[in-house]
N, C-alpha and C positions, 0 to 999 in steps of 0.2 A: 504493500500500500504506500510505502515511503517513496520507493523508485517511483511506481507510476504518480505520484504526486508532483515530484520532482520533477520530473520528464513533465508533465502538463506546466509547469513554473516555467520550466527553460521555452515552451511552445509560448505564451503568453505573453513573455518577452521579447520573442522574436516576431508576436504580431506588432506590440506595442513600438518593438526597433523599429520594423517596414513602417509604420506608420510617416514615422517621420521623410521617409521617399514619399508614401501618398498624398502628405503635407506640401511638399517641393513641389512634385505635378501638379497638385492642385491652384498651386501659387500659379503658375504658370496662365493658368486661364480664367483664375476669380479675384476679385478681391476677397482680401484676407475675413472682412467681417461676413460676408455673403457666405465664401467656404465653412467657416466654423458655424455658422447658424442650417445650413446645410446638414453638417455631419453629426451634430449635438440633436440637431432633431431626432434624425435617425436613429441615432445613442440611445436617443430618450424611450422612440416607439421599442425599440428593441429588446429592452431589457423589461416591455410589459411582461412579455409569455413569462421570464422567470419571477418574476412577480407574482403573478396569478398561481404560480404551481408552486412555490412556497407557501403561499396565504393558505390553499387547498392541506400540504405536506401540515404547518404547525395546526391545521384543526385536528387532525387526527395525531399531532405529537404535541400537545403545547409546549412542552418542557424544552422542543431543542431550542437553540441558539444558533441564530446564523452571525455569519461573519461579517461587515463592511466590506465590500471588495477593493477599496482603496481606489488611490487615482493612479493620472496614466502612465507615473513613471513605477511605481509599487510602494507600497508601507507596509509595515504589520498590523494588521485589522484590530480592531477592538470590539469586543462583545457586546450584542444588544441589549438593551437596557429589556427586563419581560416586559414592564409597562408603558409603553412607547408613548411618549406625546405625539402630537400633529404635526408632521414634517414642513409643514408648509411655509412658515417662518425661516427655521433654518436650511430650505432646501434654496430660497430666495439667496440667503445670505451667503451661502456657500455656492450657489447659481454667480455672483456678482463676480466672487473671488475669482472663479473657474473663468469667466467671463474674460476679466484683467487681464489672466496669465495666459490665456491662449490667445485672445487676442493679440497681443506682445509677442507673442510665439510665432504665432503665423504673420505677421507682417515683419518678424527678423527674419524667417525663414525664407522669405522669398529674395533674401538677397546674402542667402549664406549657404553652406551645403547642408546636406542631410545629415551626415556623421558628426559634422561641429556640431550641430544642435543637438544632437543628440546626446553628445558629454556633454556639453555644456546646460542642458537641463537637467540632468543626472547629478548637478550640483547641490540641487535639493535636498537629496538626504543627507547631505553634511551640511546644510545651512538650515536645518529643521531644529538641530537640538542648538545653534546658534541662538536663531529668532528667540527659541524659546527659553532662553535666557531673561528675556523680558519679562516674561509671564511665572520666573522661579523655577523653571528648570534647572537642572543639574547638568553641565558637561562633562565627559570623563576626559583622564588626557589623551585617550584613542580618539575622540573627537579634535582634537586642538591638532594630537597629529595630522587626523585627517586631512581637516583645513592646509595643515601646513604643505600639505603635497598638492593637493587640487588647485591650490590657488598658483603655485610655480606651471602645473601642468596650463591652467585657464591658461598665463602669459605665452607659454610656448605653442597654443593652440592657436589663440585669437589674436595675440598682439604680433605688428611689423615693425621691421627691423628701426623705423622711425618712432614707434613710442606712440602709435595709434591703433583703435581699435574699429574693425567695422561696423557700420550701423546694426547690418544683421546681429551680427553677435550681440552687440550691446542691447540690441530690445531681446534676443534670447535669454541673455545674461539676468537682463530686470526681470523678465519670466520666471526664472525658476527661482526668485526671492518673494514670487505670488505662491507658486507649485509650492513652495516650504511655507507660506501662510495659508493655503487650503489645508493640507494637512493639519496645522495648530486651530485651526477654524473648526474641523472635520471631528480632529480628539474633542472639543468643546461639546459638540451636537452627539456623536454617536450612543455618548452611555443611553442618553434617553429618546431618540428617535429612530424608527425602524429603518435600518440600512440600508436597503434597496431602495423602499420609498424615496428616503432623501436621495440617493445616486440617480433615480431616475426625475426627479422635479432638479434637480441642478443643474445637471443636463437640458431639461426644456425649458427652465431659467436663462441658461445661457444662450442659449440658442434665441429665444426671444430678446434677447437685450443685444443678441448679434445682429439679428435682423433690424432690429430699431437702427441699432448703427449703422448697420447697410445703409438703410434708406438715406439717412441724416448725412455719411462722408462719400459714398461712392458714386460715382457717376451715374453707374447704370447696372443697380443691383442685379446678381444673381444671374447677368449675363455672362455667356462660358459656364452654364451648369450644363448644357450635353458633353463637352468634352472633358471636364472635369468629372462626371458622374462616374467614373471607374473608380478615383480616387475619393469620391465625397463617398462610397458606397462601403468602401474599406477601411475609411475613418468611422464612420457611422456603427456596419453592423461587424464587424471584426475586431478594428478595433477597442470598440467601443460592448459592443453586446457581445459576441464572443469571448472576447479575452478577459473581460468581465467575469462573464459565469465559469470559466475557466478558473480562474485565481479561487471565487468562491468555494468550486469543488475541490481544487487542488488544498487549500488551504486547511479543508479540515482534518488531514494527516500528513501536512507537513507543520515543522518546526517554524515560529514566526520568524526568529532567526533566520535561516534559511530559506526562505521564503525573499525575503527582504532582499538577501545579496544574490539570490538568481533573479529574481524580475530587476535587478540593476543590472544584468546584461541588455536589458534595451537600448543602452547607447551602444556597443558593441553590434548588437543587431544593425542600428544603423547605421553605423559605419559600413557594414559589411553590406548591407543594402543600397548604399551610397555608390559602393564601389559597382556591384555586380548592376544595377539596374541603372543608375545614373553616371555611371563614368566616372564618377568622381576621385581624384586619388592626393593623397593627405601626405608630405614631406616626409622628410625621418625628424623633422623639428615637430610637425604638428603629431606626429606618430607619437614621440616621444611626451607630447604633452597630455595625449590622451590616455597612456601607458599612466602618468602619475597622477591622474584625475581620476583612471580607473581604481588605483591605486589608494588611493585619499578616501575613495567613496568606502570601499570591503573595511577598510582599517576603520571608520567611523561606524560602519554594519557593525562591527566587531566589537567596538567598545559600545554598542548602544546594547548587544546581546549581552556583556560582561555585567554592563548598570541593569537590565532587567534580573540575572539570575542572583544579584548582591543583596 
């Protein structure tokens, strides 16, 4: 039960990697807020069926616990509360957050590669227990390590030889310090609200406050959705609602730990995705950077596994 667990983590990942190639194409032919209200829709229809067949699964079990299936880069889930308030509040607020950071995402992606975004939002899980330093969190020094390799990896990835950084990168960059506030947003709501419900109203939160933005900055929303629809279909229902239920089922015999540092192969995925589908190919400077970003992220995995079993 642990391999096939494992084995469905490492698949989950490597949807979540590809995503970021279906990100790129999709830039190619939408604007960024039109694509994401696109594919969050989709998200959203998607993850009804597992809705419905859980609701159906606890009346005849009340007692289980399902898991949070996390966001799109991975977290360790946290247990639902039995008495769940009404998602509808925080599915808004954590809809907003989601909103932000992909928003930022997808308009640096269209002018970066697949695999930089990819490390470079994998940033997240070492700027998770950062942020949450604010809030009284505890860092270990496997976290400060962490930091301390990711952030030389970020410079050897994003930064040139002049001491600048691209646009892309840099709205990826502020990205994945939203992706580290959905997470502390996401621990806040989960004790008491049913986890699916909210993953699914956050999703058609964002997607509605994408579409608002379409209309409000883009020219001529939601034009280029036929040639993009390969990719809005793969953000949508793979991404999104597959890889989704995937983590959920996987998640119930594996290790949160471990869990945590294979779905952190999605930047790995998309590098590798970058390469094979989009041509894309990364220096031995930017190789090397994503090596110690790789690097910074398992070692802060690591110390956050060490602070839970203390």
């Amino acid at each position: 039960m642990r391999t096939r667990a494992n084995l469905l983590l490492v698949l989950t990942a490597a949807i979540w990697g590809f995503g970021f190639v279906a990100q790129r194409l999709g830039a190619e032919h939408m604007g960024a807020m039109s694509f994401n209200a696109a594919r969050f829709a989709i998200g959203a229809v998607s993850l009804l069926p597992l809705i419905w067949w859980l609701v159906r699964h606890r009346r005849r079990s009340p007692e289980t616990v399902v898991a949070y299936p996390g966001p799109p880069a991975g977290e360790a889930p946290a247990p639902m509360s039995r008495t769940p308030r009404s998602p509808y509040l925080p599915g808004l607020v954590t809809g907003a957050v989601i909103f932000t950071a992909a928003s930022l995402q997808q308009l640096g992606i269209a002018s970066t590669t697949a695999g930089k975004a990819g490390f470079i939002t994998g940033l997240y899980i070492v700027l998770v227990p950062v942020l949450g330093l604010a809030l009284g969190h505890r860092a270990t020094v496997a976290i400060w390590m962490g930091l301390a390799l990711a952030v030389p990896g970020l410079y050897l990835l994003s930064m040139t030889k002049d001491f600048t950084i691209a646009t892309g990168d840099l709205l990826v960059l502020v990205s994945a310090f939203f992706w580290a506030a959905h997470i502390l947003v996401i621990d806040h709501y989960v004790e008491t609200v049913d986890a699916l419900q909210l993953s699914a109203l956050q999703f058609a939160a964002c997607a509605l406050l994408s579409t608002g933005a379409a209309f409000l900055f883009e020219a001529a929303p939601f034009t280029g959705l036929g040639p993009a629809l390969g990719a809005v279909l793969y953000g949508g229902v793979l991404a999104v609602g597959m890889a989704y239920t995937l983590q959920v089922v996987a998640q119930r015999d594996a290790k949160a730990s471990h869990a945590a540092m294979l779905l952190s192969l999605e930047a790995v995925f998309g590098a590798l995705g970058g390469w094979l589908i989009l041509g894309e190919v990364l220096s031995p400077r930017m190789l090397l950077g994503c090596a110690l970003m790789m690097a910074g992220i398992l070692v802060s995995l690591r110390g956050t596994e060490i602070s839970a079993e203390s």
